[in-house]
N, C-alpha and C positions, 0 to 999 in steps of 0.2 A: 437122649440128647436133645431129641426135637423141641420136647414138652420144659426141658431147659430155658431153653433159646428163647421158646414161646414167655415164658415166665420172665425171664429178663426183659424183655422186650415190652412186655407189661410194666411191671416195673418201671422203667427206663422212662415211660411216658403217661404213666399215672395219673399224672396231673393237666394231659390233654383233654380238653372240654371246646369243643369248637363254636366258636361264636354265634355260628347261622342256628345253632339248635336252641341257642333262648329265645329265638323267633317262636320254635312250638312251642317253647315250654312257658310262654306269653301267655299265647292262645288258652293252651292246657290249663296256664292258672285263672285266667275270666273264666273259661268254662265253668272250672269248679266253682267257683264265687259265684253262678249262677248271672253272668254278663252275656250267656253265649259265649258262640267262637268268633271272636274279636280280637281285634290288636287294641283299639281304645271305646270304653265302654261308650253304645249308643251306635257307632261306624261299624256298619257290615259289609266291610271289605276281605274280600280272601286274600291274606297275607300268607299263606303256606303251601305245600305243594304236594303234603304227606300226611294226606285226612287218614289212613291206618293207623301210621305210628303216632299222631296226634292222639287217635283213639283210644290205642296203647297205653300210652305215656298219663295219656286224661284219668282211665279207670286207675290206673295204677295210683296217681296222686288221690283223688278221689277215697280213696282207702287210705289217706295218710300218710303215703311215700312220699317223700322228697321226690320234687320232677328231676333234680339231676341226675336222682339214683334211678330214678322212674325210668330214665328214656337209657342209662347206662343198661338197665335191666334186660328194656327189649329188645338192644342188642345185643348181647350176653346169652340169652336166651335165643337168638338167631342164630350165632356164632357159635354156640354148641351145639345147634337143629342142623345146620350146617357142615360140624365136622363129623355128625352122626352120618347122615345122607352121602357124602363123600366117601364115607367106610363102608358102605352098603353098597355103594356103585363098585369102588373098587372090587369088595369081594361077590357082588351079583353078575355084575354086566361082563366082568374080563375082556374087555375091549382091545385082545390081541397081544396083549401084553405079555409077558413072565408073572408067572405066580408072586416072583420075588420081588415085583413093580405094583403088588396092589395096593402096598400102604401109601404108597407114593402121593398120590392126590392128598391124602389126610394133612401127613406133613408137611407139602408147601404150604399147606392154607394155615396147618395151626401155626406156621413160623414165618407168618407173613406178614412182616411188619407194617406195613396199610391196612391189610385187615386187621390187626391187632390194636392199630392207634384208630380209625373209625372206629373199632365197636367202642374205644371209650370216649370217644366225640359226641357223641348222642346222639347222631344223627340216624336217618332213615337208609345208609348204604348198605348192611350186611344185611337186618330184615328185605332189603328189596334184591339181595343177591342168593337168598333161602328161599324165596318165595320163586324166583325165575329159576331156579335150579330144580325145585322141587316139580315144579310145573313142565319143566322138561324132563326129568325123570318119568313121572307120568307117564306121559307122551310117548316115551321113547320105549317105553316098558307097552305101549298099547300097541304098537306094530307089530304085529303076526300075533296076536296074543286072543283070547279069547275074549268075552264083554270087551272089545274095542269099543265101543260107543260110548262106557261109563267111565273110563280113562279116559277117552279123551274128554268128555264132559270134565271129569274131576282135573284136568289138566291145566282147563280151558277156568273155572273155577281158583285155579292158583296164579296164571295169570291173569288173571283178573284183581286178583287181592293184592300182588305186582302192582300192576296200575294203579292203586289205591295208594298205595304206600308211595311210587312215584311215578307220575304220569308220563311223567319223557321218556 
């Protein structure tokens, strides 16, 4: 029923493309043209906020993707890193709950209609909500645990790549 809901919900808004993402996909296109990362060729101004998914989105055109599909992609590819990671918490962590509440986390997010209409927006929200998740997994997973130092480095590592993606 979830993966339903989720699919409609898809559907439903298909054709959402939010405006602030042809700012990257500006960028992304000088880039490839070989202008640099510019808004107009020659001015080296930082018009963007998400030098990741700019990076993303660049390689991916760069090989001949359309940027729309380009940056739909890298979050597509978040937003499924993301329902994987929330199945793995549910079934690793059991944070006090019923056996019968672990799927639980999976299906608000895959039937969540803002995260459903962001991942086809193009923007940088669901890659920077995989990356702060993953990065506190980490983390969270390095308390009492053995090599504590290289969890939290690898932690420390995924927010970092967070900030890249978006600094605020």
């Amino acid at each position: 029923l979830a993966v339903i809901l989720a699919v409609a919900i898809l559907f439903k808004n298909w054709n959402f493309f939010h405006d602030d993402a042809y700012i990257t996909l500006r960028y992304a296109k000088n880039w490839i043209t070989g202008h640099g990362i510019v808004w107009n060729e020659g001015e080296y101004v930082q018009g963007y906020t998400n030098f990741l998914h700019l990076l993303c989105v660049y390689i991916l055109g760069y090989f001949g993707l359309d940027l729309v599909v380009a940056a739909r992609l890298v979050s597509s590819a978040a937003f499924l890193a993301t329902a994987i990671l929330l199945a793995y918490c549910g079934y690793s962590f059991r944070l006090g709950y019923s056996k019968n509440f672990q799927h639980l986390p999976i299906i608000i997010f895959i039937t969540s209609a803002p995260v459903i209409v962001w991942t086809l927006g193009g923007l940088e929200t669901v890659l920077f909500g995989f990356l702060t998740l993953l990065g506190t997994v980490i983390f969270l997973s390095a308390v009492g645990k053995n090599y504590v130092n290289r969890r939290f480095l690898l932690s420390g590592a995924f927010f970092g790549l967070a900030f890249l993606t978006r600094p605020d």
